[in-house]
N, C-alpha and C positions, 0 to 999 in steps of 0.2 A: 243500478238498473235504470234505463230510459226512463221516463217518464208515459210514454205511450205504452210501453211494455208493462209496464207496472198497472196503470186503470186497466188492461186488459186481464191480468193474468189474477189482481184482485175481482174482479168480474166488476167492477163501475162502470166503464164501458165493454160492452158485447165485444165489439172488434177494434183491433189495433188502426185499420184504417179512420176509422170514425175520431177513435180517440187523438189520429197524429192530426185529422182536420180539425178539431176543438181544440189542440192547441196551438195550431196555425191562425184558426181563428182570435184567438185572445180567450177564450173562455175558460182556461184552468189557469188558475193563480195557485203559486208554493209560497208561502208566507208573505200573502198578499204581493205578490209583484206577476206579473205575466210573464207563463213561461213557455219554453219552446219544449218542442216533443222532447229532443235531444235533450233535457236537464236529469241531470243523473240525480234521483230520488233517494234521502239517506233518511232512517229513524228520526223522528223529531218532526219532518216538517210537514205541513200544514197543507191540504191541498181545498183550494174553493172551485169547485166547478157549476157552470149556466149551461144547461143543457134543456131551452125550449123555456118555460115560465119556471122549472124544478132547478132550485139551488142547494149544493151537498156540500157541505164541508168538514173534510174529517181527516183525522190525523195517523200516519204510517207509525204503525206500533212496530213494523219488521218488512224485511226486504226479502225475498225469496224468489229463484227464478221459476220453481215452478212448485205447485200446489195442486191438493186433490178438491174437491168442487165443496166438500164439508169444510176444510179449512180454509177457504176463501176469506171471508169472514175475521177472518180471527188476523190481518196486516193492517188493518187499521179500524178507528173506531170511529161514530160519529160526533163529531164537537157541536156545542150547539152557538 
């Protein structure tokens, strides 16, 4: 799954547009490197995002295309 599509559909970021400009921006990193919207997201990796002063980094426990709004939650967890 994208990478845009994925903050979105975990609910990290609200909208897929928001989410393709942060990583056009530079501001999500997948195990520590910058990535582009396009980075196909697989189990295991690692995502850091800068969104304003707030830094999140947490890790894809599952890939799914689509999810109900209770199980959001439950594709990744937060690392500290």
């Amino acid at each position: 799954m994208r990478l845009d599509k994925f903050l979105k559909v975990s609910r990290i970021i609200k909208r897929r547009t928001v989410a393709n400009e942060a990583c056009d921006a530079g501001r999500v990193l997948v195990n520590g490197k910058p990535a582009r919207a396009s980075y196909d997201v697989k189990e295991g990796d690692v995502l850091e995002i800068t969104l304003g002063s707030r830094n999140l980094k947490a890790q894809v426990l599952q890939v799914k295309e689509t999810v109900r709004k209770d199980d959001a939650a439950l594709l990744y967890k937060i690392v500290d």
